[in-house]
OpenMM code with the backbone's topology and positions (N, CA, C; nanometers):
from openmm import Vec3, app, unit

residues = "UNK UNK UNK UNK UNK UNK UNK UNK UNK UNK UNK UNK UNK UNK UNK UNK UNK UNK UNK UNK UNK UNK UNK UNK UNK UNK UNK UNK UNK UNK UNK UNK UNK UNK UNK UNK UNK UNK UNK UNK UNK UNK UNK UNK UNK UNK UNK UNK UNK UNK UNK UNK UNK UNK UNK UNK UNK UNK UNK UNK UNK UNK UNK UNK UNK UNK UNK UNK UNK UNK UNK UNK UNK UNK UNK UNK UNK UNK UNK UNK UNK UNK UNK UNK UNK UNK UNK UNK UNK UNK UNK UNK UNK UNK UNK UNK UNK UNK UNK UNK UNK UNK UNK UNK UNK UNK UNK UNK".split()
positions = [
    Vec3(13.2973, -5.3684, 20.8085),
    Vec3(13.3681, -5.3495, 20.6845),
    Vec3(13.4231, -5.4845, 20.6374),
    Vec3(13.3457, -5.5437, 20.5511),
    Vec3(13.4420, -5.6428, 20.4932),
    Vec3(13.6164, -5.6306, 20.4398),
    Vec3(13.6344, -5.8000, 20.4183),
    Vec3(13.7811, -5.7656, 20.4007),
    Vec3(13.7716, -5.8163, 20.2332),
    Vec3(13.9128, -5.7626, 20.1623),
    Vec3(13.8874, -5.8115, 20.0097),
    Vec3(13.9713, -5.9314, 20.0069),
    Vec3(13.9975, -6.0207, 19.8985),
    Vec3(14.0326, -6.1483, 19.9251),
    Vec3(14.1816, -6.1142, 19.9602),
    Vec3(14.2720, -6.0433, 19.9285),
    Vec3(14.4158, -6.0370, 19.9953),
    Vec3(14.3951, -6.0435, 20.0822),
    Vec3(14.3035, -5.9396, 20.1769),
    Vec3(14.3443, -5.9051, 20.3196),
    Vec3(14.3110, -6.0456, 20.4213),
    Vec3(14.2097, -6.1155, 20.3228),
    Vec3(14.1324, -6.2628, 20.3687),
    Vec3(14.3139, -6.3676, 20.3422),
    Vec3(14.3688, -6.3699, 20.2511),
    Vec3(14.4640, -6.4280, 20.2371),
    Vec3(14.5803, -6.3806, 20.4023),
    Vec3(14.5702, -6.2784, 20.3633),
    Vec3(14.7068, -6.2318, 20.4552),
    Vec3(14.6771, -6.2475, 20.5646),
    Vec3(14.5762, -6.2586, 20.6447),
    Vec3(14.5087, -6.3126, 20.7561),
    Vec3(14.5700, -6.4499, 20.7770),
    Vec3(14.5018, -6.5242, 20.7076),
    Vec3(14.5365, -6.6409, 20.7039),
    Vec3(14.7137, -6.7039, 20.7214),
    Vec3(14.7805, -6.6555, 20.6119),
    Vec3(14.8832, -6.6533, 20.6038),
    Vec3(14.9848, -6.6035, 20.6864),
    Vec3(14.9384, -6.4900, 20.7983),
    Vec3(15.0101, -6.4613, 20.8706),
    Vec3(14.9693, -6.5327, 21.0197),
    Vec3(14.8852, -6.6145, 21.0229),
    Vec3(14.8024, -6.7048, 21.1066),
    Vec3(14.8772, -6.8582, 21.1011),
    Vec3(14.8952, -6.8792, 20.9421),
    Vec3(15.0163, -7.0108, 20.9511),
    Vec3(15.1276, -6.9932, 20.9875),
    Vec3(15.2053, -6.8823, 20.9774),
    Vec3(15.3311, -6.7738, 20.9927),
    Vec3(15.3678, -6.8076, 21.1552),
    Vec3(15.2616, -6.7597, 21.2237),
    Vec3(15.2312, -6.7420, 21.3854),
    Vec3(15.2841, -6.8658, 21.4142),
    Vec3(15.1670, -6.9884, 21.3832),
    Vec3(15.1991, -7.0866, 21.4357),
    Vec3(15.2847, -7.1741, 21.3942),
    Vec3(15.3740, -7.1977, 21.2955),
    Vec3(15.5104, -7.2344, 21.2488),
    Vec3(15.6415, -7.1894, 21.2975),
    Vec3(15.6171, -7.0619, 21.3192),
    Vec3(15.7429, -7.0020, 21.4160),
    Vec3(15.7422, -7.0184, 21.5726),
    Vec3(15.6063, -7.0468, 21.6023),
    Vec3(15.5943, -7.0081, 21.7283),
    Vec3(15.6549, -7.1745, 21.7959),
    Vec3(15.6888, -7.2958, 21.7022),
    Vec3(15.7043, -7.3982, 21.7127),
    Vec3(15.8878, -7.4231, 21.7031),
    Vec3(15.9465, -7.3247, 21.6325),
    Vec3(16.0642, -7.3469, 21.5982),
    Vec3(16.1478, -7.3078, 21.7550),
    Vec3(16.2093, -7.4094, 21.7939),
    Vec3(16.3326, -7.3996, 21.9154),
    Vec3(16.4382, -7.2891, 21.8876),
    Vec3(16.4486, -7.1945, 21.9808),
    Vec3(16.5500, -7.0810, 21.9624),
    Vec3(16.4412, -6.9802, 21.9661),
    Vec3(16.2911, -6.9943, 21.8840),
    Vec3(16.2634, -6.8301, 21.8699),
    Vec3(16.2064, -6.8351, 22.0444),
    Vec3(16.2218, -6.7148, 22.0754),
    Vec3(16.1583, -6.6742, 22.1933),
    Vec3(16.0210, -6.6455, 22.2041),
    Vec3(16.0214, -6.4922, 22.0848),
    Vec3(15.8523, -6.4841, 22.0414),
    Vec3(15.8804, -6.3512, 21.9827),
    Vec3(15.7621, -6.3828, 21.9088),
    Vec3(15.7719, -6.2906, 21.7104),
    Vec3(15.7347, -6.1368, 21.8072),
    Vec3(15.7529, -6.0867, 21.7845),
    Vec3(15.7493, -5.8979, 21.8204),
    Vec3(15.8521, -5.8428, 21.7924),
    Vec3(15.7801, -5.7126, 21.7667),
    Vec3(15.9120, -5.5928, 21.7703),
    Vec3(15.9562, -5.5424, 21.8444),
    Vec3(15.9179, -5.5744, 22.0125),
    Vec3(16.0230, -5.5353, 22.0515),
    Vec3(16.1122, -5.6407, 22.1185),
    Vec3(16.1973, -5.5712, 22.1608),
    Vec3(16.3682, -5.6366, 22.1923),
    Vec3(16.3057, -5.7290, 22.3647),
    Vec3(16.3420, -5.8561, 22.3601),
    Vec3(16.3789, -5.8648, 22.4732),
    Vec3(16.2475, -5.9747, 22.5754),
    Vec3(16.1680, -6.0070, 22.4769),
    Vec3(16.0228, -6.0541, 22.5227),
    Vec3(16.0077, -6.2176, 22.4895),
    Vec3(15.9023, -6.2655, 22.5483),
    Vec3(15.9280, -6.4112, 22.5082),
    Vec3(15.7465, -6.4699, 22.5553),
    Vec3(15.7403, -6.5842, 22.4600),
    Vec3(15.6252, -6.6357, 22.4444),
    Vec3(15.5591, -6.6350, 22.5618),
    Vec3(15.4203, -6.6356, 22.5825),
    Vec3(15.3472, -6.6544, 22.6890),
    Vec3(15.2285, -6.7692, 22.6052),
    Vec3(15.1628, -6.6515, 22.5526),
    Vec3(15.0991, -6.8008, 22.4365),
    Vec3(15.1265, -6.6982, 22.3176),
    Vec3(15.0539, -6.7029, 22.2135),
    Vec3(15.0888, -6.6744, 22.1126),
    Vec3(14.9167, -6.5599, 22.0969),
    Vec3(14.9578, -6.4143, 22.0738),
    Vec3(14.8585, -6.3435, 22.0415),
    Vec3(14.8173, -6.2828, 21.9307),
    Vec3(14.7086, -6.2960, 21.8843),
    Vec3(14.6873, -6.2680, 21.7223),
    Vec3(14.7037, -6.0930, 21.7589),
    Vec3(14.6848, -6.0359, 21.7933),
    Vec3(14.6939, -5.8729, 21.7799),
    Vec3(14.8757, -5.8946, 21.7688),
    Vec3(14.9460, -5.9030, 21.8596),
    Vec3(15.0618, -5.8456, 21.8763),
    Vec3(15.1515, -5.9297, 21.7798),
    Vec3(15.1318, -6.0514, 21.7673),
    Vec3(15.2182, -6.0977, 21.6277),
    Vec3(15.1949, -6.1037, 21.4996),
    Vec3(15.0738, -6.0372, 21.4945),
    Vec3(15.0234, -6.0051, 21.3415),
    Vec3(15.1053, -5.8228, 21.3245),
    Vec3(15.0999, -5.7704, 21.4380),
    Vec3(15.1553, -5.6309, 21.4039),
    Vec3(15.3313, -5.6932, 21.3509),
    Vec3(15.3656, -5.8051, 21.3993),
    Vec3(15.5304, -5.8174, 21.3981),
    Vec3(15.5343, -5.9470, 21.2619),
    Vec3(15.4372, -5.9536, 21.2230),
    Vec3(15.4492, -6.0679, 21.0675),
    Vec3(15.4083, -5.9593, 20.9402),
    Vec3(15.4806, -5.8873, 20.8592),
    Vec3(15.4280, -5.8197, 20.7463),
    Vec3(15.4236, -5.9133, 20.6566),
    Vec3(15.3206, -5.9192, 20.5458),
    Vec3(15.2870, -5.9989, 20.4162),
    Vec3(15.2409, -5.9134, 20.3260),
    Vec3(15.2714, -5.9752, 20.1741),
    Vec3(15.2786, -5.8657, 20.0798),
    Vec3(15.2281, -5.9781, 19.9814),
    Vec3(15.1240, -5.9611, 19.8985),
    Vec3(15.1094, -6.0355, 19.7657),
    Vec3(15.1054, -5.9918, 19.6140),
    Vec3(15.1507, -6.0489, 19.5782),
    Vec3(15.1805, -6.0201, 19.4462),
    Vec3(15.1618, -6.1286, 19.3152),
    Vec3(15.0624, -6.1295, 19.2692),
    Vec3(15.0508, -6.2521, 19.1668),
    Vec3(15.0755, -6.3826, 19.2437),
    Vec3(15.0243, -6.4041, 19.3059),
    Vec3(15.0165, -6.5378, 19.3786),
    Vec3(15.1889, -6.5349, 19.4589),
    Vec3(15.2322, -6.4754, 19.4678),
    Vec3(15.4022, -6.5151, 19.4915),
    Vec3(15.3730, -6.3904, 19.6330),
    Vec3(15.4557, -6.4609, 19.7598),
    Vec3(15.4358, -6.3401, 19.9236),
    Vec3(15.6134, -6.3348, 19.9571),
    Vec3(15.5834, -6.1892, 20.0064),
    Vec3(15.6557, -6.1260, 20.0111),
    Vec3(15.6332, -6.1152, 20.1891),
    Vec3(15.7293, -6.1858, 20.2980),
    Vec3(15.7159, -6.1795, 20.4430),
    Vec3(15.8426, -6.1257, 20.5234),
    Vec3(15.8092, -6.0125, 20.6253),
    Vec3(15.8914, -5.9439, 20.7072),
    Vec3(15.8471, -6.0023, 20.8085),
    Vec3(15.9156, -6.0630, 20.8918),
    Vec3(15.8917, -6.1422, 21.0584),
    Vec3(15.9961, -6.0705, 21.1768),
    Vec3(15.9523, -6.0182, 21.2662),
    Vec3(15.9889, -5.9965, 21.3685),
    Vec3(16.0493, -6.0821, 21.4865),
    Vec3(16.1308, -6.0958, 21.5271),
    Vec3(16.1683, -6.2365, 21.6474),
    Vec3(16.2470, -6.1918, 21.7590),
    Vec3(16.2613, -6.2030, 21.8413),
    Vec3(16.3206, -6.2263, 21.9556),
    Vec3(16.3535, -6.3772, 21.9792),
    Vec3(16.4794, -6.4102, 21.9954),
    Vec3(16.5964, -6.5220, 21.9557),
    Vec3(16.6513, -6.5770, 22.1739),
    Vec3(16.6215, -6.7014, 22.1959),
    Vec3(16.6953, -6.7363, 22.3100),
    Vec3(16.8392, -6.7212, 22.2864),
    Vec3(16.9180, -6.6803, 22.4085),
    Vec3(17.0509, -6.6816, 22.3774),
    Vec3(17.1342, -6.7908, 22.3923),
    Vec3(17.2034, -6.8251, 22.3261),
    Vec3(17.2675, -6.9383, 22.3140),
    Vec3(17.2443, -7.0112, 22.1273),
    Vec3(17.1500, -6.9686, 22.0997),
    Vec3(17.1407, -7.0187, 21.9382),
    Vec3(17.1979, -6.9605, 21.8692),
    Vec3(17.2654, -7.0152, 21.7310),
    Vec3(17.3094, -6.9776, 21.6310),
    Vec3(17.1980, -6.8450, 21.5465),
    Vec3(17.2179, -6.7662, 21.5494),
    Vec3(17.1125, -6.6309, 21.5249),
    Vec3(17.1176, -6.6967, 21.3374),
    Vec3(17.2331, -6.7210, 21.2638),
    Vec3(17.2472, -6.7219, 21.1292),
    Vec3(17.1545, -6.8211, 21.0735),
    Vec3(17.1895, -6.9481, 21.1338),
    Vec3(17.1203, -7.0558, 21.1679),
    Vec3(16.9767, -7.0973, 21.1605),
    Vec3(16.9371, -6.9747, 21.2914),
    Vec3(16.7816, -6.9980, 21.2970),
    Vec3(16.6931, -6.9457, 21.1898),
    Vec3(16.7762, -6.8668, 21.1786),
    Vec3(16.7235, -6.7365, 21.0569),
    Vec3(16.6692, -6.8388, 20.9914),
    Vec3(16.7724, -6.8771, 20.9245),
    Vec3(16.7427, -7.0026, 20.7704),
    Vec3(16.7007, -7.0805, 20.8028),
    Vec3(16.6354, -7.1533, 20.9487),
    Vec3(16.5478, -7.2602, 20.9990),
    Vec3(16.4280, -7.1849, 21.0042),
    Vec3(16.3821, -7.0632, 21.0294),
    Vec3(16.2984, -6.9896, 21.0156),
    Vec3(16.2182, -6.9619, 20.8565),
    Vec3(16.3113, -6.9021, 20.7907),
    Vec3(16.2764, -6.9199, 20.6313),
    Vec3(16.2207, -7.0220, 20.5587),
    Vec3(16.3109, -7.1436, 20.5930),
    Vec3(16.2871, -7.2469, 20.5468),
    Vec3(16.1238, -7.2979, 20.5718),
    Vec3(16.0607, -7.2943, 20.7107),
    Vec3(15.9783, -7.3710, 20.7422),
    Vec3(15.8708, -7.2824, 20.7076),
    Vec3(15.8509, -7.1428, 20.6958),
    Vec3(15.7612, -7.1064, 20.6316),
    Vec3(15.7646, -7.1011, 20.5036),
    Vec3(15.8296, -7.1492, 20.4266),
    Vec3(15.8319, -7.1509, 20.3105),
    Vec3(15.7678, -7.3016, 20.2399),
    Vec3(15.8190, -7.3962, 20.3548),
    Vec3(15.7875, -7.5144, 20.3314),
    Vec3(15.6011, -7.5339, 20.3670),
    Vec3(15.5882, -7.4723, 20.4527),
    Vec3(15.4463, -7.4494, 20.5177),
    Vec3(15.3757, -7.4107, 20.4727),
    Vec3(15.3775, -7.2645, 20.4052),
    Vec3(15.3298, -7.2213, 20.3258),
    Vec3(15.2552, -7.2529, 20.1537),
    Vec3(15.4173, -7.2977, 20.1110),
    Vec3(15.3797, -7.3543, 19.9339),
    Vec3(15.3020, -7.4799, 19.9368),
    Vec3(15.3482, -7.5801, 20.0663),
    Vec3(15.2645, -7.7269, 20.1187),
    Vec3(15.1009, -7.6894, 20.1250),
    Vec3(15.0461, -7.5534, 20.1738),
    Vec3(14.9524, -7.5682, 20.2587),
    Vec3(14.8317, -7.4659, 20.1960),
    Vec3(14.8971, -7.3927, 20.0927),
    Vec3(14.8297, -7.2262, 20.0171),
    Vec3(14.8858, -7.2835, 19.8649),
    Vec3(14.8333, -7.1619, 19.7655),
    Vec3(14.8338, -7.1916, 19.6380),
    Vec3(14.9391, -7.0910, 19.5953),
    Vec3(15.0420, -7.0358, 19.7393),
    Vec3(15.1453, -6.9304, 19.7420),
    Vec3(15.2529, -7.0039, 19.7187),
    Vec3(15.3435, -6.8802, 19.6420),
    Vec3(15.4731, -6.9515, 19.6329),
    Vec3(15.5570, -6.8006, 19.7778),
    Vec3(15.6888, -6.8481, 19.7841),
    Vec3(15.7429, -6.7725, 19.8644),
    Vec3(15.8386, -6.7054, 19.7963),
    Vec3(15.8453, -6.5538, 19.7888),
    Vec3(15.9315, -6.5198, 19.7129),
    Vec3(16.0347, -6.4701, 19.7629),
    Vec3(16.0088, -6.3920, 19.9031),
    Vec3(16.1113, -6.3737, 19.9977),
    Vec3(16.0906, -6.3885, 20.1013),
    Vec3(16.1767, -6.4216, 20.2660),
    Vec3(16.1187, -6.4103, 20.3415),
    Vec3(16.2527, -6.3373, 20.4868),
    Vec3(16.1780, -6.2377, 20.4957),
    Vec3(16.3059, -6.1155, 20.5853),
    Vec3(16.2699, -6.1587, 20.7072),
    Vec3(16.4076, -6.1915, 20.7993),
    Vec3(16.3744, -6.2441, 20.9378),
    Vec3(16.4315, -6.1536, 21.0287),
    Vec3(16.3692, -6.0621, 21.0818),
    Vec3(16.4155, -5.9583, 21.1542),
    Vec3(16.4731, -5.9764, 21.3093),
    Vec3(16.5845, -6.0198, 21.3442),
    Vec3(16.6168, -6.0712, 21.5173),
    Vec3(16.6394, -5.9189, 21.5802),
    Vec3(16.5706, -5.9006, 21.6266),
    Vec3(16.5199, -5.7718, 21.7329),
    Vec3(16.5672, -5.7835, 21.8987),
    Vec3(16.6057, -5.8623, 21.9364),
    Vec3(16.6788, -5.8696, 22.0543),
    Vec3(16.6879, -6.0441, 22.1104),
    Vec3(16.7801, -6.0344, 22.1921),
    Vec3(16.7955, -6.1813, 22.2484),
    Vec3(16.7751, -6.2217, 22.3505),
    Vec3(16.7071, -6.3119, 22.4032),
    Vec3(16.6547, -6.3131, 22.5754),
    Vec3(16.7101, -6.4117, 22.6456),
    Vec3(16.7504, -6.3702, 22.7031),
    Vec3(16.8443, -6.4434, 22.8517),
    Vec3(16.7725, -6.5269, 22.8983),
] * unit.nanometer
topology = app.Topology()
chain = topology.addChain("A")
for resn in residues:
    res = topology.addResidue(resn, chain)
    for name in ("N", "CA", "C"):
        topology.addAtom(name, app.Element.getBySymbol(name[0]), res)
């Protein structure tokens, strides 16, 4: 079954997503659930925990994270936002219109 060009976009996009977060100090590792932490980085299980939404060229992103303890949770958030946003508009013909950072548990 082919894919149509969104789903070809959102692929992608949640593929730069992966590896931009998976770089930021503090996150542990993108999933939904509570309590887990990087091993390497897997396209099945952090594509289920990166939602993307397009709309007239402008994305709409829900991210999942699990946070080391000891970081500023408020903090990372907006170090989180920021760099896909910066990553993104730098790197795609996307602008960022929102981006929801979901901290799902914190790992010891």
């Amino acid at each position: 079954m082919a894919l149509d060009n969104n789903e070809k976009y959102i692929e992608i996009l949640t593929s730069i997503i992966s590896v931009v977060v998976g770089q930021i100090k503090g996150v542990a590792s993108i999933n939904l659930e509570p309590g887990t932490v990087f091993t390497k980085i897997k396209k099945n299980n952090s594509h289920k925990s990166i939602n993307v939404t397009i709309s007239n060229n402008y994305v709409v992103i829900d991210i999942f994270v699990n946070v080391l303890f000891g970081f500023n949770v408020p903090k990372l958030s907006s170090e989180i936002q920021q760099k896909i946003k910066e990553e993104i508009e730098n790197t795609t013909k996307f602008k960022v219109k929102k981006t929801n950072v979901n901290v799902v548990g914190v790992v010891f």
